[in-house]
N, C-alpha and C positions, 0 to 999 in steps of 0.2 A: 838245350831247347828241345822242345816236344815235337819229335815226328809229325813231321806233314801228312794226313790222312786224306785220302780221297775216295767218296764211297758212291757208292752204284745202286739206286732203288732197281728191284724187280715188281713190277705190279703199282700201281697209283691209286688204288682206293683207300674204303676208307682208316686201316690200319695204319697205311703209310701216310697219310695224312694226317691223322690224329697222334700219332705217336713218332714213326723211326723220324722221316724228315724233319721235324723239327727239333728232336731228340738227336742228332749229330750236330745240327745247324749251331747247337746251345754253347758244345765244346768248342773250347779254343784249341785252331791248327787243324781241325774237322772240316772240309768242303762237301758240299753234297754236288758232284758234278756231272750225273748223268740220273736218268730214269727213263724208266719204259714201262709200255703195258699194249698188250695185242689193239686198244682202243685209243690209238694212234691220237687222234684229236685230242682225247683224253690226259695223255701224257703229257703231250705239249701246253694244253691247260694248269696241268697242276704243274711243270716245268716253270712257266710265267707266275703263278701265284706265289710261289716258294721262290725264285729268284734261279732257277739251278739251271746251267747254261747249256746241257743237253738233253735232246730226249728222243728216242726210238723208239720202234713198237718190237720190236725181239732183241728180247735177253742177253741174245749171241751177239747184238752189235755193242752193249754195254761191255763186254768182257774183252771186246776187241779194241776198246779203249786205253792204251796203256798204262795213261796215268791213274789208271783207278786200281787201290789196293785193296778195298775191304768192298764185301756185295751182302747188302740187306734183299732179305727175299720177303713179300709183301703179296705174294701170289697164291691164287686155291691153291689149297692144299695137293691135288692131284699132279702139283708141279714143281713139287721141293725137293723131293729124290731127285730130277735130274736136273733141277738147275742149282741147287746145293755141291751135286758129283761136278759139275762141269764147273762152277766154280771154285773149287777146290781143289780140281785139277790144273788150273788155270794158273793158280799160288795167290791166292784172294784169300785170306780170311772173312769166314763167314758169321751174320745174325740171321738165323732163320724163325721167320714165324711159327709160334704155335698152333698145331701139332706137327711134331717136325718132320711126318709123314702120312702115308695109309694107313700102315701094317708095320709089325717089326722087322718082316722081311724088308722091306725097304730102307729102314731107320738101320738096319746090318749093314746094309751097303753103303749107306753115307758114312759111316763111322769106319770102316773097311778103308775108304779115301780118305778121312779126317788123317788115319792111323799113317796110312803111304804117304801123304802129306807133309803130315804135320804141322797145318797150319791150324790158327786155330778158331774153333767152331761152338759156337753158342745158340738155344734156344730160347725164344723170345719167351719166360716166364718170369714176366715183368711182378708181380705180385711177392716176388724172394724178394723184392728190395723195398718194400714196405716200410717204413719205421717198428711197427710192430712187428714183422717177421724177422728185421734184424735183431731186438731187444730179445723176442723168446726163444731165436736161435741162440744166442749168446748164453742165454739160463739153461736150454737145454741140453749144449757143449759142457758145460762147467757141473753138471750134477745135479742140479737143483729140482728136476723134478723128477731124479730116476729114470725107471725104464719108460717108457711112452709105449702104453701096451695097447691100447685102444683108441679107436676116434672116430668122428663121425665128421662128416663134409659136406654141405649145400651149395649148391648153386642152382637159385630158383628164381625162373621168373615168372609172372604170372601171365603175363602175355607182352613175348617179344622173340617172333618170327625172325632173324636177319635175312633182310635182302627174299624177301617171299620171292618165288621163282626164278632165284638167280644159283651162284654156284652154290650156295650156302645150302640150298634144298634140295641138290643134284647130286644125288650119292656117289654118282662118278666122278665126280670135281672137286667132293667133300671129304667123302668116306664115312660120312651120320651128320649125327646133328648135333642135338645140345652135347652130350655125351664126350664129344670130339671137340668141341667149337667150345664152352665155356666150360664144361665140368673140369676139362683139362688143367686149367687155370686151380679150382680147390684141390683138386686130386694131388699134382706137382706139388703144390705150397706144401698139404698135409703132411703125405708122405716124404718130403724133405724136411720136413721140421719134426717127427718123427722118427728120424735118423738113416732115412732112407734102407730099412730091410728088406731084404732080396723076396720078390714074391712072391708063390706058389702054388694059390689054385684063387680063381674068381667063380664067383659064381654073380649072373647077371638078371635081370629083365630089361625089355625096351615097351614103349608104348607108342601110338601114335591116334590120338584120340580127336584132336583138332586141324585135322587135313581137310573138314566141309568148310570147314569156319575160318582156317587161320587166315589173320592180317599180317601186316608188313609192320616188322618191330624198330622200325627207326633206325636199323645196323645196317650200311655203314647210315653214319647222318647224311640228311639230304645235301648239306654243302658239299660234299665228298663226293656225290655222287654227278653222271653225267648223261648228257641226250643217248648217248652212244650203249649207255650201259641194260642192258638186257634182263627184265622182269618178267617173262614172258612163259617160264619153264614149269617143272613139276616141284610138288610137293611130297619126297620120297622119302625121308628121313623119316628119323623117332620124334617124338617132341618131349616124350620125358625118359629118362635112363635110371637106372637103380642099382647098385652093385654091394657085393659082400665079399672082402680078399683080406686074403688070409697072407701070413708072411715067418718066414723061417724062424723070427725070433721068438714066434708064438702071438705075436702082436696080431690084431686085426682091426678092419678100416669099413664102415660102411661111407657110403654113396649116394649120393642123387645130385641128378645135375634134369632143368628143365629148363624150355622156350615159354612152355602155355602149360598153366596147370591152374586150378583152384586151392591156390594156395600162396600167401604170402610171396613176395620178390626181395629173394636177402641171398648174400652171400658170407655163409658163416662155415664154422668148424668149431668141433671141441677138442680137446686132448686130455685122455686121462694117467697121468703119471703115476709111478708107485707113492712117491714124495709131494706130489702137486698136480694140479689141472689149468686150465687154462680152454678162453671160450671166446672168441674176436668175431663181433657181429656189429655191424650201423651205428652202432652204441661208442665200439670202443674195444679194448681190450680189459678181462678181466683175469686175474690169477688168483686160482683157487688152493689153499693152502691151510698150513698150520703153524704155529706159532706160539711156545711156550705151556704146549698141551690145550690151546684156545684154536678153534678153527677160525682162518683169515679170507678177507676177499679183500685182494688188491686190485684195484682201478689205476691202470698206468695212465699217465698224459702224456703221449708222445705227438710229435709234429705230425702233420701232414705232407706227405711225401707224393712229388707228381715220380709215379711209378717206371712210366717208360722214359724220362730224361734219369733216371739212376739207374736203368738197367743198361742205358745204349754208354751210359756215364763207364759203367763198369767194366762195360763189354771194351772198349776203348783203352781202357788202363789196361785191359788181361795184354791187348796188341802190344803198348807201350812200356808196358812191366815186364814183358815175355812170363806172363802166369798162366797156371789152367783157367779154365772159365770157372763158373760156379755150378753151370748142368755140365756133367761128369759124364763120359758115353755108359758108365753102366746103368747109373740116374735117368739119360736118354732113353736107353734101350727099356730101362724097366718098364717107365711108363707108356711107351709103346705097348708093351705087353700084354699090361694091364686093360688098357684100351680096347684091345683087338682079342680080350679074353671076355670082357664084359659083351660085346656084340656075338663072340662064338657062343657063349652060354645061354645070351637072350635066343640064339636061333636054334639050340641043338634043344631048350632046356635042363642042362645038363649043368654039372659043375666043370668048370676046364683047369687042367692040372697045367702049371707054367713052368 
């Protein structure tokens, strides 16, 4: 019989609403038995909605819980170094939200405890468990398209501010903006499906061209949201990101990730292999290829997969299986890196060696 799991939200907006809490709820032998969020009535609101029979407004009183073994963190980002450490230290196995910190100094420290630990520790990069991320992981495990030497990544949207003057726009709370908050999401997938090599120097731009004008882009949904919750702040971040990283095997990646831009709202990538390419946009997936000395284009049909019920799915087997996760802390720490190299470049104009 399958280990009794009992898991701890940190934070109750709209991440933890849209995805982990229902995403545990799904498994069988999974309880969701406590949550918290500094917005105490809050908590206890989505406690009642979800069914979950406790709720606090600090983190510490969730961990003082005994019966809870595993801690989903669901909180700004300026709060996952230590409430990651502390749970970790605690003997919780952790799901931490994307991005799994500031800086890579921080992202060093969690993994420093992950290491003392040994418990184990996952990043919410729900988009590895795709249908299509699994199919072209699996072709580009077995050969099929050689080296993966180049690629390009979007995430664009055309206007979609999250949460306008809440933590999402407060660089203190955030650490950026799109950059951090959705590019994360293409960047991770790329670069792990590209074989994940080690990276080397980025070279960046930032912009922020819509701080007279920006609106509120619907993030979290209004249902998620609460009286209590605070729109009141600044508009500090970038609203668009650009990056060019280079990587030891000789491979390179360009970038963009935006909130507000003139320009299409899609979330795509290409991959240029020595043997094959491949190109997943709104469309679908396409694999570019050859064939008998004839050049092919494959259109897969793969299902539709709700992303964060297979990631919290998987995250739960690694507990159960005693396995590693699938974000590997060198995987972690890269993409940290990488992050916190594109912001050093946008500011220095410089290229940053990593």
């Amino acid at each position: 019989m399958a280990k009794k799991l009992r898991v701890g939200i940190i934070g109750a907006g709209g991440i933890a609403q849209a995805g982990h809490i229902l995403g545990f709820q799904k498994v069988p032998g999974v309880e969701v038995a406590a949550i918290c969020d500094p917005n105490f009535a809050k908590a206890g609101a989505v406690a009642k909605k979800f069914g979950i029979p406790k709720n606090f407004d600090d983190y510490r009183k969730v961990l003082e819980q005994k019966d809870i073994n595993v801690i989903s963190i669901c909180s700004p980002n300026y709060f996952h170094k230590e409430q990651a450490i502390a749970a970790l230290l605690s003997g919780r196995d952790v799901l931490c939200e994307k991005p799994v910190s500031m800086n890579s100094a921080e992202t060093g420290e969690i993994l420093k405890a992950v290491s003392q630990t040994g418990r184990k520790f996952m990043v919410a990069f729900p988009h590895r468990f795709s249908a299509v991320s699994i199919f072209l992981k699996k072709l580009i495990s077995e050969g099929e398209f050689g080296q993966v030497y180049y690629a390009r990544a979007n995430c664009l949207r055309r206007r979609g501010i999250p949460g306008l003057g809440g933590w999402f726009t407060t660089k203190k709370l955030s650490g950026g903006g799109p950059l951090i908050d959705i590019g994360v999401h293409i960047l991770d997938k790329t670069y792990w499906l590209m074989g994940a090599p080690k990276p080397i120097s980025v070279t960046g731009v930032t912009f922020q061209k819509f701080k007279e004008v920006a609106t509120d882009g619907g993030w979290p949904s209004l249902e998620t949201r609460h009286p209590g919750d605070k729109y009141d702040g600044v508009f500090e971040v970038e609203d668009l990101a650009a990056a060019f990283i280079r990587f030891e095997n000789g491979a390179a990646l360009v970038l963009e990730a935006s909130w507000a831009g003139n320009s299409e709202t899609v979330m795509t990538y290409n991959l240029f292999g020595e043997k094959a390419g491949a190109r997943e946009d709104t469309s679908g997936l396409t694999v570019f290829g050859e064939k008998g000395g004839v050049l092919t284009d494959m259109v897969a049909s793969l299902p539709v997969v709700n992303v964060y019920d297979a990631e919290i799915k998987d995250f739960v087997s690694c507990i159960r299986e005693d396995r590693p996760p699938s974000t590997t802390p060198a995987q972690v720490l890269a993409v940290s890196r990488m992050l916190e190299g594109v912001y050093k470049s946008a500011a220095t104009g410089k290229e940053i060696s990593l």
